[in-house]
Residue, then its C-alpha position, 0 to 999 in steps of 0.5 A: x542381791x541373792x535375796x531379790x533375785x530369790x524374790x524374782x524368781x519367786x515371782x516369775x514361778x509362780x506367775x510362770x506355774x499358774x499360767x501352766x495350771x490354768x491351760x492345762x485345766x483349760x484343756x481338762x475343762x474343754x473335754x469335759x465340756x465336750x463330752x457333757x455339753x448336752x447333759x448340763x446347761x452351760x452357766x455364764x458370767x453374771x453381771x459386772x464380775x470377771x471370772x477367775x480365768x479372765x481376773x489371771x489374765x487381767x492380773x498377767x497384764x497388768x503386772x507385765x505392764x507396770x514392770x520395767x524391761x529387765x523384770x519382764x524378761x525374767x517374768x516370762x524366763x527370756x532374754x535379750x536375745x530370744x528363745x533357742x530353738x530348743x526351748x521355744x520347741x520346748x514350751x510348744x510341746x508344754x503350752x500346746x499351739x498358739x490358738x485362742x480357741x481350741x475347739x474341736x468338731x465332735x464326730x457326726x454320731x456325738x451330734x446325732x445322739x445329741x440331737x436325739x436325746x429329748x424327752x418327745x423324741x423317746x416318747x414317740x419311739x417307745x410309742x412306735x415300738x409298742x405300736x408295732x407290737x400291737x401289729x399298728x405298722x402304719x402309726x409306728x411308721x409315722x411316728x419314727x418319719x417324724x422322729x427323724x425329721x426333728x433330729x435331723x433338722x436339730x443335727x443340721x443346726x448343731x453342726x453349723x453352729x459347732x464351726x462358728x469358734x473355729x473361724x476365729x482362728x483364720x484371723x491369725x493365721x499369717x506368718x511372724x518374725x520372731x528372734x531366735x538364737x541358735x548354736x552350742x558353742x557361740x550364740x547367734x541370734x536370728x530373725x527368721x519366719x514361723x507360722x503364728x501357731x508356733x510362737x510360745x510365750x518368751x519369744x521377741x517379735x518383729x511387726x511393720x505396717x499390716x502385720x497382726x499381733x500373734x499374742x499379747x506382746x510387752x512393747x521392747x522397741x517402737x517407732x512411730x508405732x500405730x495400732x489398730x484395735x477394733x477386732x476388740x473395740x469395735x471402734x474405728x480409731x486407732x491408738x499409739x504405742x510407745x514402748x518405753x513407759x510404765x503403765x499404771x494400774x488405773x488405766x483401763x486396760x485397752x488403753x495400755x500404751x506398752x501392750x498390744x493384744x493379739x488379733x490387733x494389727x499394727x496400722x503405720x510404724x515399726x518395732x519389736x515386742x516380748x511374747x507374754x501371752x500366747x493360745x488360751x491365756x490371750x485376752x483375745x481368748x478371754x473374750x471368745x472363750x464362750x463360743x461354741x458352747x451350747x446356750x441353755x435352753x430358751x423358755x420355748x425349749x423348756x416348755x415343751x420338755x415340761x410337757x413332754x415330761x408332764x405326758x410321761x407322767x401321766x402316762x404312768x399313772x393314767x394308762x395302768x389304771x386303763x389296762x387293769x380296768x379293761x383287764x377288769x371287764x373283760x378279763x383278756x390281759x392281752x387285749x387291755x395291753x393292746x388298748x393301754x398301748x393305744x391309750x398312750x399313742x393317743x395321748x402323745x402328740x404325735x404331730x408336734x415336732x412336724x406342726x412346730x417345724x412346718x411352722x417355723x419352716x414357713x415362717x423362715x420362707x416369709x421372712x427370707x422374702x421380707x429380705x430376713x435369711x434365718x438360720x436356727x428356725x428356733x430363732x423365729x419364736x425367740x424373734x417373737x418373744x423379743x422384747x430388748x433390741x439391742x443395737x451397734x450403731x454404726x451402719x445400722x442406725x446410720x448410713x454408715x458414711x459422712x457428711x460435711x456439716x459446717x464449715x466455719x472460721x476461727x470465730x464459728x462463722x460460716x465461711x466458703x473460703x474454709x471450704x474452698x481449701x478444704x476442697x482443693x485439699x481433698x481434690x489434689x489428695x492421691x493417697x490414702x483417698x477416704x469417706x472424708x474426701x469423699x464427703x468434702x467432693x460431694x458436698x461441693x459440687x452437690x451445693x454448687x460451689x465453683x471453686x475452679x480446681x482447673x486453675x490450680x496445678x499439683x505441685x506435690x503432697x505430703x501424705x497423711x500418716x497417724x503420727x502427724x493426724x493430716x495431711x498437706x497438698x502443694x499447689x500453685x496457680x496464676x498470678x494474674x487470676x485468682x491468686x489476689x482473691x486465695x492468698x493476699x499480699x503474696x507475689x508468689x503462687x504457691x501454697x501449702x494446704x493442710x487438713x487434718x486433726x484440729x490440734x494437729x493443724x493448730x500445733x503447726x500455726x502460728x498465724x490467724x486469720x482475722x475475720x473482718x479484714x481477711x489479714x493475718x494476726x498472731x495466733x494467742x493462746x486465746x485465739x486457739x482457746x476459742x477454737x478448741x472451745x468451738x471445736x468440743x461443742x461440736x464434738x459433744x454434738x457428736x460431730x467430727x472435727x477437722x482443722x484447715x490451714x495454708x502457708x503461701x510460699x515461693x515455689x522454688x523453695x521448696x524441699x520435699x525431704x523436709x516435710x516439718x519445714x513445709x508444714x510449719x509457720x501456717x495460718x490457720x483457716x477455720x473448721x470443717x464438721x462432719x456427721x454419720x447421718x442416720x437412716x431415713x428409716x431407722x427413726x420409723x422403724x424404732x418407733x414401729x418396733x417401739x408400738x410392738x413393745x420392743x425396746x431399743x438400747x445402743x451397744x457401741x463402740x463409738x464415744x458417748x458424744x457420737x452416740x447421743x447425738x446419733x440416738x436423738x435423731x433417731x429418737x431413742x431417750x438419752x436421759x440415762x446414759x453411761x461408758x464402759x469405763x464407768x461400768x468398770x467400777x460398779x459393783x454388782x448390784x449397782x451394774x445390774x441397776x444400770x443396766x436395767x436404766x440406761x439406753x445408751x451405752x458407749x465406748x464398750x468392750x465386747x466382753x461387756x457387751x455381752x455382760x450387757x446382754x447377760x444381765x438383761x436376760x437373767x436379772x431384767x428377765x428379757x428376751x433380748x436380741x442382738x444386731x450388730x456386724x463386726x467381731x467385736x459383737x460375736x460375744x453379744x451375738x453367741x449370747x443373745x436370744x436371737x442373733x441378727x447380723x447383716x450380710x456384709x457382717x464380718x464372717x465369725x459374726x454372720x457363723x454366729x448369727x441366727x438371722x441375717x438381713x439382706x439389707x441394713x434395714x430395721x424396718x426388714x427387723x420390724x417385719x421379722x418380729x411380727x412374723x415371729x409373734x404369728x408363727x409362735x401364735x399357731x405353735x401355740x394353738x396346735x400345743x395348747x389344743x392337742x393337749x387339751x383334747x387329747x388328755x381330755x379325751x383319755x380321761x373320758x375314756x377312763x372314766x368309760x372304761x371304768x363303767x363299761x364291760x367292755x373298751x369304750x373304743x377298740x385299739x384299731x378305732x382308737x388309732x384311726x380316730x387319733x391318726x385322722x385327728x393329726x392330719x387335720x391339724x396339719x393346716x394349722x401352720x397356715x392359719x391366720x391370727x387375730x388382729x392385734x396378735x403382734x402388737x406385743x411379745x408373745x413368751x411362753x409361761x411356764x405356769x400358763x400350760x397347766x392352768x390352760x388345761x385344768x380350766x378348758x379340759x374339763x369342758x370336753x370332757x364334760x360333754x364327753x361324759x354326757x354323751x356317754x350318759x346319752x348313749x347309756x339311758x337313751x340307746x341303752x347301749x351300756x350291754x355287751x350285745x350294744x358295745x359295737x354301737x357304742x363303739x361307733x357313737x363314741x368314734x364319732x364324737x370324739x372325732x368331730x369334738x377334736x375337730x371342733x376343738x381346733x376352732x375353739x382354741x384358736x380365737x379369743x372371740x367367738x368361732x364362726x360368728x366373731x372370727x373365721x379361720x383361714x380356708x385351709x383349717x376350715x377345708x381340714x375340718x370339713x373333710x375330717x368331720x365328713x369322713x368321721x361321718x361316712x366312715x361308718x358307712x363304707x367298706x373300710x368302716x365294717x372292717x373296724x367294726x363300726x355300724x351304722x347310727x340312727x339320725x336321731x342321734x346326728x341330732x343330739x350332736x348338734x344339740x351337743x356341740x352347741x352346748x359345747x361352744x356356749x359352755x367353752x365360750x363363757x369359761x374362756x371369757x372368765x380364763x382370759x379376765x384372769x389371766x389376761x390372755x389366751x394364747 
């Protein structure tokens, strides 16, 4: 005996010590976590593999519910009685609040420092710095204005996404029963009421009808308990529990009888349960426990840091070689670092976080009237990349309400006389009146049917409950009537009509109706073998099925206080099926999204049977399909396979769900989005590349969300992807241009600075000149792409940017260095006496080439021939190149020290220009049958 009971208390200390173990590594790992967040990309599960946390609370679970009562007492060091006051106070002070997610706002300086922590953000405040150092106020001052317009865009975004975790906690804060035990001397047990938060692990709760479970709790005592789940299945349905069984290892784990799980609700029934598991060691916590955190940056997100840091780069080599050849001409240190610095502001493109934040804020304006409210303006190229749509059936892809569909007898004929009683059973039903009901009404009266429900009268009913599955209606009507054509034979007027779960009906029948002669007969175990045969075919076409039954009896006789003699010795009647039609335009809609190379998968749920049926309606390919038990089981390898595979996948927990997702995005290498509405999904959604919700979402789900639709609608989503691939389309453009020009341009000027005795461009010319070429391309966001553009994802390549420049960089510069050629054999304007000549043409050039640049990169055809850009580019290139023209003709132009060019050399640039789009058009032919794009 001494013996068992040291291996007992072995085992309660060490399940007991490692539970306190893993909270209080928990608590270490959110703070470290808080405060490094932004520094390391945060790593998520892979695959089909449970983390070590998860494998301990499954493990914690699982041994509670293979154990008897006595053991699970000592396991958790409880009795019989409850916890003292003084010991629950204890494991409070010990194992902190019961709350699954213990997330905390950072302060608003942690977040702005946050946000401002980027390569491009620092790059343009040491830019603005220098700038004014170099006495330019004015491009310092835009420099910071634009700084500070991309921090707080990103400031306000991480803000409202660091509260998403903490709605999960408003789902739990109601008050608890809990037993407790008081007194020094003599024990007294109490039932007394404390908040949710102050439940500890030990302590014995009481639950009844709409209560939620503080915890994961071991069943003790149960009465008739029904259980509602979906805050973790996302299904509808509801599951019984029953307190005295020993579960087994094999049975998944949800589907433990003996446990139910913190954040579920107790739907009908009573009882009493033993605390096991309370906070951050929950289930619920298991599933939630990524919230919050931030997700690692998207390809889009990296590609721009690349480039930041690419320009770093070349910053460091090239504007040293600059400063210390200008410093070679003209032996003025002070002067070579006030043209480095400019060289280096020219280089930076000063215009990307306001040309990528106009864009997106635009295309969040288009979208929001297509009905598409977006939250995280990144999101929108994330919507443009998409390529893995996936999706929660219901209310999305169906109408999110049912239809009646047959209404057959027990041989599967159609019969009125089934529907006939179904009707008059929902029409006399007061209580608990639902969709069903509904369904069965509206298809009555819609189809014309005259049953004449004003001759019957109610007499009384037995309400449905989710122990008995139905429900049953009393009535009765006039002899002389209608009464020979209801109930045959009978000389009363009464009847007993149920409805509700097939097997439920059949268990209380013990008579069949023949079909060809409308007597009753004994119902065989053949007859009722047939029905549930009919009964599963329907059910694999994804239909629900209800049973209808009726007793004839005399009035008098009847006793409402026994409901199990009212319904019993019935004949039944026949089946009654019904269906979630799916939206008229979902299959359009897949299909549209499908031409736009945007692959849908269903995430759901619901049984497999309901989904395939609701997929081949829809027209998504059900050829491979699988559960969430049967994911369960494979390995990694074959779980990463799978996933690639299938389309459809049902009964899934949200955990994998998001390990669905996970796997599509790091192994199938996609961009995936998430649609789906409930709790369940915020795992998904949190994870997924873009989260879609819908406005009647639950709140956690809409908090976590990217885009929300104002109506259940994927066409609404169709538009949106399109609008995506056009706002990442001009992003793009303003990338790939700037860079070009502006790193084409620096090399032009090295290579000037090199030859010359003096600055090819003077620091003020330079500035001017870069100033002038960001403000016209602020038109940009409002340019139009070319037709075809959205028929595919649009991804940013890591690898695309710098084979861009190496091929389409040269060409500039090739005919910046003719001009350079020009002006030094033809004006011979290589002399210091000419430098403010050349000081002048170069001005002029370089300008009208950035300009021009703009319409070389934005098409693939041929510009101003093939394709036109939108007015607004076209209106910004004219007024750039005529100011680059007149500027040296005006005041303004003298006090830079520009003069006066003769025509002979507009002539040249005419000449130039030409030779630049022929060259820039062949080399962009053979870049795009390489590598078989452009933008």
């Amino acid at each position: 005996m001494d013996t068992r009971n040291s291996i007992n208390e072995s085992l309660v200390n060490k399940g007991h010590h490692a539970f306190r173990i893993s909270e209080k590594r928990s608590h270490l790992r959110a703070f470290i976590a808080g405060c490094l967040r932004k520094f390391i990309p945060a790593r998520s599960r892979e695959g089909g593999t449970r983390s070590e946390a998860e494998e301990k609370v499954y493990s914690w679970i699982y041994t509670l519910a293979q154990a008897d009562k006595d053991m699970v007492f000592e396991y958790v060091k409880s009795t019989e009685r409850g916890l003292s006051f003084k010991e629950a106070e204890r494991r409070l002070k010990e194992g902190g609040r019961n709350i699954p997610l213990d997330h905390t706002f950072p302060s608003w300086w942690q977040l702005w420092w946050n946000a401002f922590l980027h390569p491009f953000n620092i790059i343009l405040v040491v830019m603005a710095v220098l700038s004014y150092l170099a006495a330019d106020n004015a491009n310092g001052s835009i420099m910071l204005i634009l700084v500070l317009i991309s921090v707080g865009l990103r400031f306000h975004q991480e803000y409202n996404s660091s509260r998403a975790a903490m709605q999960l906690s408003e789902l739990l804060k109601s008050p608890v029963r809990v037993q407790r035990c008081a007194g020094r001397v003599i024990q007294t047990e109490l039932v007394v009421q404390i908040d949710q938060r102050d439940i500890v692990p030990g302590d014995i709760v009481y639950f009844s009808p709409g209560d939620l479970f503080p915890g994961d709790v071991r069943l003790l005592t149960a009465k008739e308990l029904v259980v509602s789940q979906s805050s973790l299945t996302g299904e509808s349905g509801t599951m019984e529990k029953i307190a005295n069984i020993r579960e087994d290892r094999r049975t998944p784990l949800l589907e433990l009888k003996n446990i139910c799980f913190m954040g579920t609700s107790v739907v009908s029934g009573s009882g009493t349960g033993l605390v096991i598991s309370t906070g951050s060691n929950t289930y619920m916590s298991t599933i939630f426990a990524t919230l919050g955190k931030e997700k690692p940056p998207d390809a889009f997100e990296k590609g721009v840091l690349c480039a930041s840091y690419a320009l770093i780069c070349i910053m460091v080599v090239v504007v040293p070689v600059i400063v210390l050849s200008d410093y070679h001409a003209t032996h003025n240190l002070s002067e070579s670092i006030i043209f480095g610095i400019s060289v280096a502001v020219a280089l930076t493109p000063q215009m990307l976080p306001l040309i990528v934040n106009t864009n997106l804020a635009k295309g969040a304006i288009a979208m929001a009237r297509g009905r598409c409210i977006v939250k995280s303006l990144s999101s929108i190229q994330n919507m443009g990349a998409m390529d893995i749509l996936c999706i929660d059936k219901t209310g999305t892809l169906t109408m999110d309400r049912v239809i009646v569909i047959h209404h057959l007898d027990s041989w599967g004929f159609p019969s009125e006389r089934v529907l006939k009683f179904a009707f008059l059973n929902s029409y006399f039903k007061t209580e608990l009146k639902g969709p069903i009901d509904d369904a069965i009404l509206a298809y009555v009266y819609t189809n014309g049917y005259r049953f004449q429900s004003s001759k019957w009268r109610k007499i009384d009913e037995v309400p449905f409950d989710f122990i008995r599955r139905r429900m049953s209606v009393i009535v009765e009507t006039d002899l002389n009537t209608i009464l020979d054509d209801t109930c045959p034979g009978i000389e009363t007027a009464s009847c007993v009509i149920t409805k509700g779960a097939l097997e439920e009906v059949l268990n209380i029948c013990t008579s069949i109706e023949q079909i060809d002669s409308g007597v009753t007969a004994a119902l065989t175990p053949e007859d009722r073998s047939r029905v549930l045969q009919k009964s599963e075919e329907l059910s694999n076409d994804g239909l629900r099925v209800l049973g209808v039954a009726i007793r004839k009896m005399k009035t008098k006789n009847i006793s409402m206080s026994n409901y199990t003699a009212i319904e019993s010795n019935m004949v039944f009647l026949g089946l009654i099926s019904f269906f979630d039609p799916p939206k008229d335009s979902a299959k359009q809609a897949l299909w549209q999204l499908a031409e736009r190379g945007v692959k849908a998968k269903v995430l759901t749920g619901d049984s497999l049977s309901l989904a395939i049926k609701v997929c081949k309606e829809v027209g998504i390919r059900t050829t491979h399909v699988i559960t969430g038990p049967d994911l369960e089981v494979l390995d990694h390898d074959e779980f990463h396979e799978t996933i690639k595979r299938v389309t459809v996948l049902a009964r899934l927990t949200p955990i994998q769900k998001l390990r669905v997702v996970q796997s599509l995005q790091k192994v199938g290498n996609h961009v995936v989005g998430f649609l789906g509405d409930g709790i369940n999904d915020s795992l998904a959604l949190d994870a997924a590349d873009v989260g879609i919700s819908v406005d009647s979402a639950a709140s956690v789900a809409k908090n976590l969300a990217d885009i929300i639709l104002l109506e259940k609608d994927l066409n609404v989503l169709v538009s949106g992807v399109e609008r995506g691939r056009l706002t990442y389309g001009n992003t793009m453009k303003y990338i790939k241009m700037s860079l070009v020009a502006n790193i084409s341009s620096v090399i032009s000027l090295l290579i000037a600075t090199l030859f010359l005795r003096f600055e090819p461009l003077t620091p003020r010319q330079l500035l001017t000149q870069n100033f002038l070429y960001n403000i016209g391309q602020i038109a940009i966001p409002w340019d139009k792409m070319e037709e075809g553009y959205a028929k595919s994802p649009q991804r940013w390549s890591s690898k695309e940017l710098p084979i861009f420049m190496l091929w389409n960089g040269p060409v500039c510069s090739i005919f910046d260095v003719a001009t350079f050629l020009f002006l030094w054999f033809y004006y011979g304007a290589y002399r210091v006496s000419a430098s403010e000549f050349f000081h002048t043409a170069w001005f002029v050039e370089g300008l009208l080439m950035q300009a021009l640049i703009i319409h070389m990169v934005r098409t693939e055809k041929i510009p101003f021939i093939q394709d036109m850009a939108s007015w607004p580019v076209i209106f910004s290139t004219i007024t750039v190149t005529a100011v680059g023209i007149i500027i040296p003709f005006t005041p303004v132009g003298k006090v830079m020290g520009l003069t006066y060019l003769p025509l002979s050399y507009y002539g040249f640039l005419v000449i130039l220009f030409l030779g630049y789009f022929t060259l820039g058009q062949v080399v962009k032919r053979a870049y795009i049958l390489t590598n078989r794009q452009w933008l």
